[in-house]
C-alpha positions in Angstrom: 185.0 -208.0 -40.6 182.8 -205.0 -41.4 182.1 -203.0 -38.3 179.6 -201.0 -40.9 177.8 -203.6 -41.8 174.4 -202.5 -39.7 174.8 -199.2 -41.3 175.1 -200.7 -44.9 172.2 -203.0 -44.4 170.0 -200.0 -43.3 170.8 -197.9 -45.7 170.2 -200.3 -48.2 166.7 -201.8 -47.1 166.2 -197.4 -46.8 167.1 -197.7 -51.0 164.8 -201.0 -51.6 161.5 -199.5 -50.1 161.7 -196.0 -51.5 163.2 -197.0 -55.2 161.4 -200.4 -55.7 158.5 -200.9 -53.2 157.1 -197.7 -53.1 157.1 -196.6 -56.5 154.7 -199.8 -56.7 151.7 -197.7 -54.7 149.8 -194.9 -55.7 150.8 -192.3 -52.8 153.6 -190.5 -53.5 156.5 -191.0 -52.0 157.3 -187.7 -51.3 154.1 -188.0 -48.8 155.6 -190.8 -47.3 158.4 -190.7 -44.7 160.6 -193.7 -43.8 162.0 -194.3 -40.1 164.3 -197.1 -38.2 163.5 -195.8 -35.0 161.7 -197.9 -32.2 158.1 -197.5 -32.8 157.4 -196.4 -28.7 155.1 -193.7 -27.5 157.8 -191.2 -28.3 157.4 -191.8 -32.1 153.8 -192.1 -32.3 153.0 -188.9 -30.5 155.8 -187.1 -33.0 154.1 -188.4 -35.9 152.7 -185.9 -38.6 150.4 -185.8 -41.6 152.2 -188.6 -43.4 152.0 -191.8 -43.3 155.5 -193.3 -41.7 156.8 -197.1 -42.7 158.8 -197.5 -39.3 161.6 -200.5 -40.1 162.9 -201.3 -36.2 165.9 -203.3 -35.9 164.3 -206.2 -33.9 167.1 -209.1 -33.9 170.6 -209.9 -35.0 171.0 -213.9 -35.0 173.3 -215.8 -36.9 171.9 -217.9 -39.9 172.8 -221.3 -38.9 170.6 -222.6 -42.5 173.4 -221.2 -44.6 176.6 -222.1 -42.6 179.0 -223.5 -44.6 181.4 -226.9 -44.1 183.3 -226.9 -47.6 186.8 -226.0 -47.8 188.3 -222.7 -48.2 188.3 -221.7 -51.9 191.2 -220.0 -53.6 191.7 -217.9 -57.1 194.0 -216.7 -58.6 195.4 -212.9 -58.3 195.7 -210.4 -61.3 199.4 -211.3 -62.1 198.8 -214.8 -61.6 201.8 -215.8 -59.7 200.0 -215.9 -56.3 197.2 -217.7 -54.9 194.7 -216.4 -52.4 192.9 -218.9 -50.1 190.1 -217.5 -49.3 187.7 -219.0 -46.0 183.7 -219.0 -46.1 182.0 -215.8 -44.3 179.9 -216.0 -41.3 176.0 -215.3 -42.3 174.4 -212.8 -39.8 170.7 -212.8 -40.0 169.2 -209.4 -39.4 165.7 -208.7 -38.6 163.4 -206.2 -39.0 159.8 -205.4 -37.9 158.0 -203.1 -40.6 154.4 -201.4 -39.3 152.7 -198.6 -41.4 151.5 -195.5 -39.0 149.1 -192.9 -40.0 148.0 -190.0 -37.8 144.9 -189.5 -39.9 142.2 -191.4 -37.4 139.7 -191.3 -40.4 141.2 -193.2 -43.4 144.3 -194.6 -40.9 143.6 -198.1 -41.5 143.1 -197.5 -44.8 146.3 -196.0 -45.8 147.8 -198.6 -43.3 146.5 -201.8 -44.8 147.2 -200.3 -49.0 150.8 -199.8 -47.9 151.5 -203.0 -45.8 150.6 -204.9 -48.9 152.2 -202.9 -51.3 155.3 -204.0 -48.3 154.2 -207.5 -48.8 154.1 -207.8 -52.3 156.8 -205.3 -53.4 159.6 -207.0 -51.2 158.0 -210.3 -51.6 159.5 -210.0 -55.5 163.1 -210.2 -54.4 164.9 -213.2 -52.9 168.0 -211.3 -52.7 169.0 -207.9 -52.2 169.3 -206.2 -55.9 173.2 -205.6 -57.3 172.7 -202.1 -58.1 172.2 -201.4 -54.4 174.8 -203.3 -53.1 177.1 -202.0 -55.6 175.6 -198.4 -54.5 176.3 -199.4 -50.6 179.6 -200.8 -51.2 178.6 -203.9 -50.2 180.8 -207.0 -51.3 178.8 -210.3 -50.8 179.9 -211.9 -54.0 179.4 -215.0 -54.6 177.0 -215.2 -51.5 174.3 -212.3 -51.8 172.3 -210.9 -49.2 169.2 -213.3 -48.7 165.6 -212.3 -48.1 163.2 -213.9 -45.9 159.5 -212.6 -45.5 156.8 -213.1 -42.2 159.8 -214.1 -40.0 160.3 -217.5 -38.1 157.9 -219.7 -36.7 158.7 -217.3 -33.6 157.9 -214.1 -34.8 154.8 -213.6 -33.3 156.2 -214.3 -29.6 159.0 -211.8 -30.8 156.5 -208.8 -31.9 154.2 -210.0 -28.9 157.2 -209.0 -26.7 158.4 -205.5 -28.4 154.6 -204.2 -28.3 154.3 -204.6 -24.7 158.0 -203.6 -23.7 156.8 -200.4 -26.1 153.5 -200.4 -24.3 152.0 -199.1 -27.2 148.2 -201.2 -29.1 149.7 -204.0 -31.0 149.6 -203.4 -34.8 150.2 -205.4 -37.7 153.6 -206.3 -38.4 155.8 -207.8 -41.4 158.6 -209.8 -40.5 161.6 -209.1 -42.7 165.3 -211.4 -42.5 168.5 -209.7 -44.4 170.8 -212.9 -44.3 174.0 -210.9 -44.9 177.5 -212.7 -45.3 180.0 -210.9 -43.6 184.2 -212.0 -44.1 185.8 -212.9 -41.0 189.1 -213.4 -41.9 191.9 -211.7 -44.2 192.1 -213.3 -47.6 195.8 -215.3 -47.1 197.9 -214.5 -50.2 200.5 -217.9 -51.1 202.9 -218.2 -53.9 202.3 -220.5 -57.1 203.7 -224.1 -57.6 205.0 -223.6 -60.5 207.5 -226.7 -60.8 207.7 -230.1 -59.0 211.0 -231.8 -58.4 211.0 -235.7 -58.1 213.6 -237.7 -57.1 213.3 -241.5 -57.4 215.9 -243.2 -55.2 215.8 -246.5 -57.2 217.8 -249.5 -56.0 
């Protein structure tokens, strides 16, 4: 198991919104800033003159809709003279509440609403994570792929409900985003090759 795996899976939705969603929109995004921080009172009075996507870590569930009953699978290695078995991952689903925030009290809503659907419709292209990032984040998932889900569950509201008044901060408008990422729970298990078979017939 990869104890990084939160860190990989940040750092790679970090990579998504700047290289692919946001090059979408017409603000730069050098006047944009990008933070995984809790959205609380804290944040909002640090914020400056650019508009912040805040991505907070909101659950970590696992994803029961792509668990797995098949046998393990097993491959040959490089030399071909050994086997290794290899045993389904487990698929943790993790969640993420975006909101746009924008200290300007003038246009606010404005910037707000152009970049939460530039969100909407620039993540809503992918239905898996892209290689080249995964590749970039040394991610693994192969043949599995890190799965997308937009707006949440049929619980997401009762979920964001609950974070804006534990933040006791003025509800805003949030996009629900899932990363179902596979993560290997157990050591590949390396066994020789059957190469002959020896029968003996005891015939009377």
């Amino acid at each position: 198991m990869d104890p990084l795996i939160l860190q990989k899976t940040q750092k790679a939705l970090d990579t998504l919104i700047r290289d692919k969603v946001l090059s979408l929109n017409t603000v730069s995004s050098e006047e944009l800033d990008l933070s995984f921080v809790a959205p609380n009172s804290e944040f909002v009075a640090e914020l400056g003159n650019s508009p912040v996507i805040n991505c907070y870590l909101i659950g970590i569930n696992e994803d029961k809709s792509r668990r797995r009953s098949e046998p393990m699978r097993s491959t040959l290695d490089e030399t071909k003279t050994r086997r290794i078995l290899i045993k389904e991952p487990k698929y943790v689903d993790i969640s993420y509440m975006l909101t746009v925030w924008c200290k300007d009290k003038r246009g606010s809503a404005e910037i707000e609403h152009l970049l939460m659907g530039y969100l909407i419709c620039g993540l809503g292209m992918f239905d898996f994570m892209p290689e080249e990032i995964l590749t970039l984040h040394q991610f693994e998932p192969n043949p599995y792929g890190i799965r997308f889900t937009l707006f949440g569950s049929e619980y997401s509201d009762k979920v964001s409900g609950q974070v804006w008044q534990a933040m006791g901060s003025t509800p805003k408008p949030s996009l629900m985003l899932s990363l179902s990422v596979p993560i290997a729970v157990h050591e590949p298990t390396h066994l020789p090759v059957a190469r002959e078979i020896d029968r003996t017939l005891n015939r009377k």
